[in-house]
C-alpha positions as CSV (number, residue, x, y, z in Angstrom):
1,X,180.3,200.5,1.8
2,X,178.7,203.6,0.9
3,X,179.0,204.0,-3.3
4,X,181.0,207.0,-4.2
5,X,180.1,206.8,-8.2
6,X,182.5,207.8,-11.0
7,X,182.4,208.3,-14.5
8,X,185.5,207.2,-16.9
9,X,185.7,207.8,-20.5
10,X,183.0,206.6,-22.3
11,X,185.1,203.5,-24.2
12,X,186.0,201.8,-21.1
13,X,182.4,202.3,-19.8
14,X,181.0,201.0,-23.0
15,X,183.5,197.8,-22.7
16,X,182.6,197.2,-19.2
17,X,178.8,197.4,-19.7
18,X,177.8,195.6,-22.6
19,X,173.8,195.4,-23.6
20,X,173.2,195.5,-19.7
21,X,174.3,199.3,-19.6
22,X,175.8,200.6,-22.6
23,X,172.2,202.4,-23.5
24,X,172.7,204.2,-20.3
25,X,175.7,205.0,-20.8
26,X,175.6,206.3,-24.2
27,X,172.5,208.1,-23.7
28,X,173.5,210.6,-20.6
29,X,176.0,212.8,-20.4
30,X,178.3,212.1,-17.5
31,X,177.8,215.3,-15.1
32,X,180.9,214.0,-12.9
33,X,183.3,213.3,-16.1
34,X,186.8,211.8,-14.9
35,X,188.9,210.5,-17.4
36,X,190.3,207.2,-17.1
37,X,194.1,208.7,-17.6
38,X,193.2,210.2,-14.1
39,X,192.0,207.7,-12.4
40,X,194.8,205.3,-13.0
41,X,197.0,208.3,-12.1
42,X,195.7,208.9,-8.7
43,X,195.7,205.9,-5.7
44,X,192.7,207.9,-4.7
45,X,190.7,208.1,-7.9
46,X,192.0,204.5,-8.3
47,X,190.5,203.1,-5.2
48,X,186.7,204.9,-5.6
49,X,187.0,202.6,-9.1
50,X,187.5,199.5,-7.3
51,X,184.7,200.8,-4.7
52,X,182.6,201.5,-8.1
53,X,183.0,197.9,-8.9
54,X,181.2,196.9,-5.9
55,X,178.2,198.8,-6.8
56,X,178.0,196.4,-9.7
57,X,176.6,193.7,-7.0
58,X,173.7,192.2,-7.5
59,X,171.6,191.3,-4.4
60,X,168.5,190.4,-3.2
61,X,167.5,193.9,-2.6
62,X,167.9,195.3,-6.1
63,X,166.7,192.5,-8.4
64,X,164.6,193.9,-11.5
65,X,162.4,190.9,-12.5
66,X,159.7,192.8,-13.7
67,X,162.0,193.8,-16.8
68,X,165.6,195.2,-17.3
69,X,165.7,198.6,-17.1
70,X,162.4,199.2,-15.0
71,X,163.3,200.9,-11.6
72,X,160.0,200.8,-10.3
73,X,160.7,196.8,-10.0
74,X,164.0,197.0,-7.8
75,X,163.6,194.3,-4.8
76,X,160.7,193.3,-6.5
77,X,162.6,190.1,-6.4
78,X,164.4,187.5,-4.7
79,X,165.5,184.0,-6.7
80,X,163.8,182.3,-3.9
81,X,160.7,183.2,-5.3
82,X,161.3,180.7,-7.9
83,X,161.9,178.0,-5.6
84,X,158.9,175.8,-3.4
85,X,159.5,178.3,-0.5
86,X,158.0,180.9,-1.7
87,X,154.6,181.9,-3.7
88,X,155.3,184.9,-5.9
89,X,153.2,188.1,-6.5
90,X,151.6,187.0,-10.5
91,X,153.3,189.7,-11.9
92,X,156.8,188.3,-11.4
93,X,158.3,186.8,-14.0
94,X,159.4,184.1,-12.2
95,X,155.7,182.5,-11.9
96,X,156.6,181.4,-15.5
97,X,159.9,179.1,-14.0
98,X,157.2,177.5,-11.3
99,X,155.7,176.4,-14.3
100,X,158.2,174.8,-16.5
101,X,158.6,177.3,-18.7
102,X,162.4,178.5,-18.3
103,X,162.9,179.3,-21.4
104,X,166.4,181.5,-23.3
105,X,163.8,184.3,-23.7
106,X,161.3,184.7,-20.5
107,X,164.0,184.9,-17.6
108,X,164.7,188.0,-17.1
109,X,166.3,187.2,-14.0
110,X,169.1,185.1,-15.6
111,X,169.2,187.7,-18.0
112,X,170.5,189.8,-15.4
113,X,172.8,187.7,-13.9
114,X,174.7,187.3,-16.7
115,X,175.0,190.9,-18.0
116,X,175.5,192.2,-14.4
117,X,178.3,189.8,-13.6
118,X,180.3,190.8,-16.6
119,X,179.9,193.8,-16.0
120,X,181.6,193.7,-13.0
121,X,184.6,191.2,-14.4
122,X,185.2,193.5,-16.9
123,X,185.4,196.6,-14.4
124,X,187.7,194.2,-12.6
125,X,189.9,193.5,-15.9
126,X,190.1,197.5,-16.3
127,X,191.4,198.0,-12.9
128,X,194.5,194.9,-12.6
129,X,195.8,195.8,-16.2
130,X,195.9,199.7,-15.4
131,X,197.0,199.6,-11.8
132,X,200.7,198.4,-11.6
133,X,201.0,202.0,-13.7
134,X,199.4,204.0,-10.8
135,X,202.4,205.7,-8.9
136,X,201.9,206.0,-5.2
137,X,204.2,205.2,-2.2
138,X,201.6,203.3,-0.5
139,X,202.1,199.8,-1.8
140,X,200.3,197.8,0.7
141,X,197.0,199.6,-0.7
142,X,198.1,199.0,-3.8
143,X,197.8,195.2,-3.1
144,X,195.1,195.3,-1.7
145,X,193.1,196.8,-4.3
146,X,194.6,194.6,-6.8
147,X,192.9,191.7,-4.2
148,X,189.9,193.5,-3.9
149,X,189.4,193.1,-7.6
150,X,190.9,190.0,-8.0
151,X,188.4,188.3,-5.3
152,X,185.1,190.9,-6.8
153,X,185.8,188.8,-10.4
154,X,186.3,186.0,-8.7
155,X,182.6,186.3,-7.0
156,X,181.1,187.3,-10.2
157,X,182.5,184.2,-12.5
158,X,181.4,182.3,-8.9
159,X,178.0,183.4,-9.7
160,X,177.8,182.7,-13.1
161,X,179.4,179.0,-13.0
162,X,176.3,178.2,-10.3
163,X,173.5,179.5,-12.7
164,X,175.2,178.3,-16.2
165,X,177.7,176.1,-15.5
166,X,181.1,177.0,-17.5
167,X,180.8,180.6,-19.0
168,X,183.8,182.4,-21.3
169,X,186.8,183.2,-19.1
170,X,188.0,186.7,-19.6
171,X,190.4,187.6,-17.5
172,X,192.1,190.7,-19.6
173,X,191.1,194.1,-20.5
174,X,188.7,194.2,-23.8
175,X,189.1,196.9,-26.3
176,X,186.7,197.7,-29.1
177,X,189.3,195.9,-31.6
178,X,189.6,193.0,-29.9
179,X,187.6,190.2,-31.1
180,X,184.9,190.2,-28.2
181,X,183.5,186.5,-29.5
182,X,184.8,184.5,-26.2
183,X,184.2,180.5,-26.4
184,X,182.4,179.1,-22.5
185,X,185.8,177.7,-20.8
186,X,185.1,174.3,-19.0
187,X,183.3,174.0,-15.6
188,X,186.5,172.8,-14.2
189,X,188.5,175.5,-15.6
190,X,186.1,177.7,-14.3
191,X,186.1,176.5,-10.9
192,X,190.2,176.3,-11.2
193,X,190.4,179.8,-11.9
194,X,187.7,180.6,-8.9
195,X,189.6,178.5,-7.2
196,X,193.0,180.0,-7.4
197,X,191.7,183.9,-7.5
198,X,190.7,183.4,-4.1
199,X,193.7,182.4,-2.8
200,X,195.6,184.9,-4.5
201,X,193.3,187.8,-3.1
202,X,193.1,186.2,0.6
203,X,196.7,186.3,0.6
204,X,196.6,190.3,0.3
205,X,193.1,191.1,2.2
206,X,193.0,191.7,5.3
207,X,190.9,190.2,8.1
208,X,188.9,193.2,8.8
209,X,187.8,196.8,8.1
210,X,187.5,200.1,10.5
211,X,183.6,200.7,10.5
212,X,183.9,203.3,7.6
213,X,185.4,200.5,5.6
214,X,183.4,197.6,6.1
215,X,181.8,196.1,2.9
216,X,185.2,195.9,1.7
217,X,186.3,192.3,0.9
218,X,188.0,190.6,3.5
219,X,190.6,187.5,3.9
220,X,187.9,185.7,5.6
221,X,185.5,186.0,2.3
222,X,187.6,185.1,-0.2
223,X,188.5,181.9,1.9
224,X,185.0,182.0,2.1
225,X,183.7,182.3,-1.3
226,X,186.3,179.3,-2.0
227,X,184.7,176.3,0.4
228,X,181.4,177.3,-0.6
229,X,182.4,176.9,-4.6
230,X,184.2,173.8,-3.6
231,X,181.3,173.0,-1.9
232,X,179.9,173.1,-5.4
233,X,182.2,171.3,-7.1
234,X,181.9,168.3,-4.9
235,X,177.9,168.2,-5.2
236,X,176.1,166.0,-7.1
237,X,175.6,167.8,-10.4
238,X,178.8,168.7,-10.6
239,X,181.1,165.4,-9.1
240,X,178.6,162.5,-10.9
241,X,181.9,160.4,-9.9
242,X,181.3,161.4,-6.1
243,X,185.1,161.9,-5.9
244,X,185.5,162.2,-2.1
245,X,188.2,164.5,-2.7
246,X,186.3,167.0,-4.1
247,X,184.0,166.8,-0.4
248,X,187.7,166.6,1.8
249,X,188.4,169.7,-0.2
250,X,185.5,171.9,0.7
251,X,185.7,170.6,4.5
252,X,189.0,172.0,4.3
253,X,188.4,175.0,3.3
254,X,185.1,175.9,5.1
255,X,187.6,174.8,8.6
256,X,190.0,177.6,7.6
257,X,187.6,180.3,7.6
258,X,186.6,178.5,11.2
259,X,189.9,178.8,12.1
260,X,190.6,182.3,11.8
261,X,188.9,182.8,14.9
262,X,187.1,186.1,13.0
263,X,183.6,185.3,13.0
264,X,181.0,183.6,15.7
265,X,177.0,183.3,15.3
266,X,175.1,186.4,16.1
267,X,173.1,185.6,19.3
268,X,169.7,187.1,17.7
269,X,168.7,185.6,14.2
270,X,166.4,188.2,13.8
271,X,168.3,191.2,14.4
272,X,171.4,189.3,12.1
273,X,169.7,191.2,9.2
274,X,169.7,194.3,11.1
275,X,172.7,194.6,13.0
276,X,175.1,196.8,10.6
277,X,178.4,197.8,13.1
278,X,179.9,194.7,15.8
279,X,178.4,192.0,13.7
280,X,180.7,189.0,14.0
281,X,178.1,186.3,11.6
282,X,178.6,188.9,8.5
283,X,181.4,187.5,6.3
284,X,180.8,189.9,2.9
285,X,178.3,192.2,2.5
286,X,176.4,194.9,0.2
287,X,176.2,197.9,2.3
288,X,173.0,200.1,2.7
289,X,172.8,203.5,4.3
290,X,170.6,206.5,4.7
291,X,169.8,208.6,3.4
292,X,170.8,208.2,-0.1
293,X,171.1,204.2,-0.7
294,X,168.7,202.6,0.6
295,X,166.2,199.9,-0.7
296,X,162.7,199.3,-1.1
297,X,162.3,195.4,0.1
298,X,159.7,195.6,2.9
299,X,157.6,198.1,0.6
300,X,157.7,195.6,-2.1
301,X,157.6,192.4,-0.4
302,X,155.7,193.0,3.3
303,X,152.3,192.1,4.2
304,X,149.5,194.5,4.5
305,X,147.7,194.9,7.5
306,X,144.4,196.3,7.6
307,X,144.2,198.2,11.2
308,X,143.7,201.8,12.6
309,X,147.1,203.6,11.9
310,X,148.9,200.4,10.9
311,X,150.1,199.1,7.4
312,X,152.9,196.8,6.9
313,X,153.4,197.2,3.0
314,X,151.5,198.6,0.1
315,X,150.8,195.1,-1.4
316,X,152.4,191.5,-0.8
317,X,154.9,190.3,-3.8
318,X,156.3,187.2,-0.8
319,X,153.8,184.5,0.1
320,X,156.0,181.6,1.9
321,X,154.3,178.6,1.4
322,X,152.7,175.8,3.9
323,X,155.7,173.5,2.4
324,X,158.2,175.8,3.5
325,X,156.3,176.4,6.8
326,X,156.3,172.7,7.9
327,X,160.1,171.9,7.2
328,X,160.8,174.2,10.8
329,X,160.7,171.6,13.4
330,X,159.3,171.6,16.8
331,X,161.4,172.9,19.8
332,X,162.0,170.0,21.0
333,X,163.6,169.0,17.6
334,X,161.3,166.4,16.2
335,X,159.2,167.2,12.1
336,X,155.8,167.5,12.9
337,X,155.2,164.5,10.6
338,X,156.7,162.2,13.2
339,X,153.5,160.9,15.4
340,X,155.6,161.1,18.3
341,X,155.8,165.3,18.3
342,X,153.2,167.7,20.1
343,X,152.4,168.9,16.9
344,X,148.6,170.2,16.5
345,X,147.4,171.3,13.1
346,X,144.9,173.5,14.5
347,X,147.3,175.3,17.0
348,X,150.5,174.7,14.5
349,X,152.7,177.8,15.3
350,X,153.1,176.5,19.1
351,X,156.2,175.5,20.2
352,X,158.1,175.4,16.9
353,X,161.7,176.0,16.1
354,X,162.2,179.7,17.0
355,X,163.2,181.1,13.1
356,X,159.7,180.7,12.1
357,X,158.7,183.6,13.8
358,X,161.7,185.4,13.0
359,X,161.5,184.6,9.4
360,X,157.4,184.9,8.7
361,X,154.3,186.9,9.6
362,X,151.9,184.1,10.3
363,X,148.3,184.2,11.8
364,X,149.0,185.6,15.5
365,X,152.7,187.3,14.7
366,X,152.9,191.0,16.0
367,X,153.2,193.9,13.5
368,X,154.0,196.9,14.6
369,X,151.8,196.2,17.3
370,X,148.9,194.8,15.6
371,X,148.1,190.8,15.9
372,X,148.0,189.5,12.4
373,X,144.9,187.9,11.4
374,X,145.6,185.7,8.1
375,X,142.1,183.6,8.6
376,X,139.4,184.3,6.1
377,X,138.4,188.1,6.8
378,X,141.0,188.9,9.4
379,X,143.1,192.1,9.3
380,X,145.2,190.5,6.8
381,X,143.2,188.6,4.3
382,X,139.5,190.4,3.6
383,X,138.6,190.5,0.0
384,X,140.2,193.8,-1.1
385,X,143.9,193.2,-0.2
386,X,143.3,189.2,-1.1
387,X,146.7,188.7,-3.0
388,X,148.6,190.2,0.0
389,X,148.7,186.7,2.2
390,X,147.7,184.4,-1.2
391,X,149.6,180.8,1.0
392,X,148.5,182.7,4.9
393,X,151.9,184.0,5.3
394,X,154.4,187.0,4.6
395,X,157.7,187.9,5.0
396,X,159.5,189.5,8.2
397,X,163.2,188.5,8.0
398,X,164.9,191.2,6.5
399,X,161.8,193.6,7.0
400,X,162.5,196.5,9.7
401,X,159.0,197.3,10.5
402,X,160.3,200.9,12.2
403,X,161.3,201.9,8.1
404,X,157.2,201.5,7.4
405,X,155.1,204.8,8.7
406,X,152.0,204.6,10.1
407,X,150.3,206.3,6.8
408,X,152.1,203.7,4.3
409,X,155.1,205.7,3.5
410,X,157.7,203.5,3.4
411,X,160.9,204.8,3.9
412,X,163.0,202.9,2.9
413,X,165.6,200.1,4.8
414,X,169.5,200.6,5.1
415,X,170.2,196.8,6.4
416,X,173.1,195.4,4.4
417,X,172.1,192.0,1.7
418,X,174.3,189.6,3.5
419,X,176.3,187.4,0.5
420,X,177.7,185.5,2.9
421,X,177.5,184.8,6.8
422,X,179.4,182.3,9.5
423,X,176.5,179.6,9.9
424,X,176.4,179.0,6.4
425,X,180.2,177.9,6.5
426,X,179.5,175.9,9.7
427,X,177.0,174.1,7.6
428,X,179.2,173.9,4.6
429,X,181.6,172.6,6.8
430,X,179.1,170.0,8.5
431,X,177.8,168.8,4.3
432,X,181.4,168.3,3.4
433,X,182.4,166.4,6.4
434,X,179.7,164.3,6.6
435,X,180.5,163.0,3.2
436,X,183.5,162.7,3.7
437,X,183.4,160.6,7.3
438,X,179.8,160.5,8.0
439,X,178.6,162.2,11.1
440,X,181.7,162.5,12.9
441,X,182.0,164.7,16.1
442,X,183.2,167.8,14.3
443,X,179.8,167.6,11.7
444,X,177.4,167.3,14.8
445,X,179.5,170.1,16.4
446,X,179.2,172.8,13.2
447,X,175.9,171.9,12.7
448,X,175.1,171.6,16.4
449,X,176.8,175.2,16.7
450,X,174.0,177.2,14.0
451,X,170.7,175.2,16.2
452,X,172.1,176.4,19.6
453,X,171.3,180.2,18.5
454,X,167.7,179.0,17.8
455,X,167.5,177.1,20.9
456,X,167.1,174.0,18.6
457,X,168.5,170.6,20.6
458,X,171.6,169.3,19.6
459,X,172.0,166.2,17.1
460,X,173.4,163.5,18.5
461,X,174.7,160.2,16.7
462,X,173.4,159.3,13.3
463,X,173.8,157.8,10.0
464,X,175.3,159.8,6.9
465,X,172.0,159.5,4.9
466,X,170.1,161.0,8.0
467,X,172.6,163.7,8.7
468,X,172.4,164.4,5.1
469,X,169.1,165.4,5.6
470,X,168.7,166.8,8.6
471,X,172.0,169.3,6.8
472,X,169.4,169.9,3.9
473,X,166.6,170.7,6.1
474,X,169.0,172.6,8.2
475,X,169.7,174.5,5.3
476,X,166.5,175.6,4.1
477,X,165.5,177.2,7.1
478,X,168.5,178.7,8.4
479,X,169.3,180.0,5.1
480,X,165.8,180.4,4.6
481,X,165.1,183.5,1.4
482,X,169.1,184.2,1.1
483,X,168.8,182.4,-2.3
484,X,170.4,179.4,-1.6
485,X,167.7,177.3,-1.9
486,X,167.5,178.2,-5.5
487,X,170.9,176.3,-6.3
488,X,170.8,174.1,-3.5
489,X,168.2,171.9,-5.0
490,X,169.7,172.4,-8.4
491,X,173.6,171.0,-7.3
492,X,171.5,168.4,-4.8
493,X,170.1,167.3,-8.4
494,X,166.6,167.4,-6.3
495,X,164.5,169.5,-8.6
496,X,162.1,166.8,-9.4
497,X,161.7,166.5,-6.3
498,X,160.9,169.4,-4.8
499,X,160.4,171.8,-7.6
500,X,157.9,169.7,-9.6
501,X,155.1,169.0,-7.4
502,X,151.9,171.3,-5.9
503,X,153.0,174.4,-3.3
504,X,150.4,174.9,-0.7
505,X,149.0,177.6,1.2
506,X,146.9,177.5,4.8
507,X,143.2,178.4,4.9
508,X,142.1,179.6,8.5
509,X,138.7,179.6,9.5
510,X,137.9,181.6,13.1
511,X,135.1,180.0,14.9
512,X,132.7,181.0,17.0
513,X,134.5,180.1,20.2
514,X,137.7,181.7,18.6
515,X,139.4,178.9,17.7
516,X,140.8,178.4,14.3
517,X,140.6,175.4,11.7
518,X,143.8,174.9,9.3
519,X,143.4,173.6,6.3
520,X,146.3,172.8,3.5
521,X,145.3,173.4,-0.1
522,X,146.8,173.5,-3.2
523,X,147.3,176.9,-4.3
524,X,149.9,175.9,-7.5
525,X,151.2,173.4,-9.6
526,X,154.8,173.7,-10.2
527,X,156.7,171.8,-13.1
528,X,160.7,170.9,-13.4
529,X,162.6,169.4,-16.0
530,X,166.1,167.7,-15.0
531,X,167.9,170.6,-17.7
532,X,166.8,173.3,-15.1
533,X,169.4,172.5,-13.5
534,X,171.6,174.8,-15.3
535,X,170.3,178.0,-16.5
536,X,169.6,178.9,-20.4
537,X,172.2,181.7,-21.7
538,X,170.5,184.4,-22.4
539,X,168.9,184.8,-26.3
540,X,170.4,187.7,-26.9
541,X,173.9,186.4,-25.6
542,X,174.2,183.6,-28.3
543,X,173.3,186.5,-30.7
544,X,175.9,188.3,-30.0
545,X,178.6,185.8,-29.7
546,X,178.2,183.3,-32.0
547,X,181.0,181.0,-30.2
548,X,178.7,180.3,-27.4
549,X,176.9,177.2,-27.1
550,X,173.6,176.8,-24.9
551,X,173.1,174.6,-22.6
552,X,171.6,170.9,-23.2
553,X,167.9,171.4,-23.3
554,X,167.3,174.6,-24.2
């Protein structure tokens, strides 16, 4: 939805902020001043409050890695970029994680996650201990806001309990007398109270929005949010018992939101990221829209084409790597490592799984026309834009080319960050199950269900510890830059082995007959210690609350 910001008195905005805002805050007079006895007094005021809480959102778009604060860095960003998908600009602080160095300190993006989620709980707080008072003769909307929020902290603590594990539990209103030194609750306690928020708000949301609503939580994502953090729980970093209940659990509830009958797979996965209105895949979403919020993503994170009239970004902060390249399969379904497949290093971007090219810019994509040429001294790699294709590849999922002028002005996109989306329940559903029962009919079905869009061949009959895999792969590239791959790994308990080992980029020679030579090198070593697993607390967060405890490691 649309942002329509408003300014309460400046003690609630300070409680609801902490170090993540409150200089803001205290250093600029509001212009649009409502106080927060009006707000609580009007079901109007009340419910642009609750669609102020929204804006607290963090998303792929509007990440600041390059420091808090700087707003030259927003969608700088994505937490894939810390992951062995993609190669990140070397300004990014996140070129420290690739090399085991996740420190309290240096990551600025878990900095942000935990000041920015609070921020949101404690708007949420605000809102369901002043609301009851609100007098209005609508009471279904009164629910509803009340679930809005309800499910809004529940997605915040969600995000929090997958980067630190359990984090402080505040579920009341703070004042400025209260003692603001919270304890971390347990993981479980955590997850309970997840858990249970999202059934309370799915049993006042409803299942869907008029178009000038939609961003708006629905039923459908807070059953949503729930199977994929039950997803969670059962995973291996988080069930070391591998209590199958925990799987049967998250099965269960990743077939509800099935059930509902709301939601189907777009038919184009390219135009998923693009299509805003009559978008059955989206499940919960941050809204864009021109003119006045939009985002800078393709500026910061396209490739740059040298060609008459054509540019596809100022500079390249999104390299995907060769290792992420070579988990697509081919069309007919088989890894190009198995000798049986067409594959042919030297024409590899021939009959391959379908996302590829909807997910990269590779030697030979179309740009705006052009034909990219990422060999040595094509269009896209010549010695002055170098560090704009540093692995041979850059980023076109998300990236509506029509937004980027012919003289470099970008204008900015309006396509909503998409939190969550029907295939990645499918494939929740299809991990679950398959733990649960192995690859049963209904896991080769879900699973079967996201490859038909790409034109991928259906699985047939397997064992669990091949389906498992062929779900993880699945994964990867479906999901491919939505940051999921950055906890996936991490609740897989797989870090060492994907996260501590070389990431590779393509070198492309043209010859003289015009024919090219691939070649895989080394670009990076990456290192990974098994306490990654969890993020560190922020520094400045044990500071300030001198009950919390750090995670092991750190």
């Amino acid at each position: 939805m649309i942002t329509k910001k408003i300014t309460w008195v400046l003690g609630i905005a300070f409680l609801a902020s902490t170090a993540y805002s409150c200089k803001k805050v205290l250093d600029v007079k509001p212009t649009n001043f409502v106080s927060d006895e009006a707000v609580f007094k009007d079901i109007t005021l009340t419910s642009q409050f609750v669609t102020n809480i929204y804006s607290s959102l963090l998303s792929g778009f509007d990440r600041r890695d390059a420091g808090l604060g700087q707003d030259w860095s927003v969608g700088f960003g994505l937490l894939d970029m810390a992951t062995d998908d993609i190669e990140a600009h070397a300004s990014l602080n996140v070129n420290l994680v690739q090399a085991g160095d996740l420190n309290p300190t240096n990551f600025n993006f878990g900095i942000e996650m935990w000041q920015a989620n609070y921020v949101l709980i404690r708007k949420a707080n605000t809102l369901l201990a002043r609301i009851d008072a609100v007098e209005t003769t609508d009471a279904a909307l009164k629910a509803r806001l009340k679930a809005e929020a309800r499910f809004l902290r529940a997605f915040g603590y969600a995000e929090l309990v997958k980067a630190f594990g359990g984090v402080p539990l505040i579920t009341t209103e703070q004042m400025v007398s209260d003692d603001l030194s919270v304890p971390r609750s347990s993981y479980d306690e955590c997850m309970q109270f997840i858990v249970s928020e999202c059934d309370a708000a799915a049993a006042d949301l409803p299942l869907s929005y008029s178009d000038a609503e939609l961003g708006r939580a629905t039923k459908g994502a807070a059953m949503s949010l729930k199977a994929r953090m039950l997803l969670y729980y059962a995973s291996p970093l988080n069930n070391t018992a591998n209590d199958s209940k925990r799987w049967a659990d998250a099965a269960s509830a990743a077939k509800a939101v099935m059930d509902l009958g709301v939601y189907d797979t777009h038919p184009d996965y390219y135009r998923l990221f693009m299509d805003k209105t009559g978008n059955r895949e989206v499940i919960f979403a941050k809204k864009y829209a021109r003119p006045g919020r939009t985002h800078e993503t393709a500026w910061k994170l396209a490739m740059s084409i040298e060609a008459p009239s054509v540019i596809g970004g100022a500079w390249g902060a999104f390299h995907a790597t060769q290792n992420f390249v070579d988990a697509y399969e081919m069309k007919d379904g088989k890894s190009i490592t198995d000798p049986s497949s067409s594959y042919n290093k030297n024409n590899p971007y021939v009959n391959r799984d379908s996302r590829l090219d909807k997910s990269v810019l590779r030697n030979g994509s179309s740009w705006k026309g052009v034909t990219v040429e990422t060999f040595e001294g094509g269009n896209a790699n010549k010695p002055t834009n170098g560090d704009r294709t540093k692995t041979g590849y850059g980023l076109k999922k998300f990236i509506d080319e029509k937004y980027i002028s012919a003289d470099a002005v970008y204008q900015g996109g309006d396509n909503d960050w998409i939190y969550m989306r029907f295939a990645e329940i499918l494939l929740i559903y299809a991990e679950a199950q398959n733990e649960v029962a192995g690859a049963d009919g209904s896991v080769l079905a879900a699973i079967n269900r996201v490859r038909a869009r790409s034109g991928q061949p259906a699985l047939t009959a397997m064992g669990q510890s091949q389906m498992r895999e062929k779900i993880r792969n699945e994964r990867r590239v479906e999901l491919a830059f939505e940051e999921h791959r950055f906890f996936d790994v991490r609740r897989w308990k797989l870090g060492s082995t994907y996260f501590n080992q070389p990431v590779k980029r393509v070198k492309i020679l043209k010859n003289a007959d015009g024919s090219f030579t691939y070649t895989d090198e080394n670009i990076e070593n990456r290192g990974y210690k098994e306490h990654y697993n969890l993020l560190p607390i922020p520094q400045m967060e044990l500071e300030r609350n001198n009950k919390l405890v750090q995670n092991p490691g750190y």
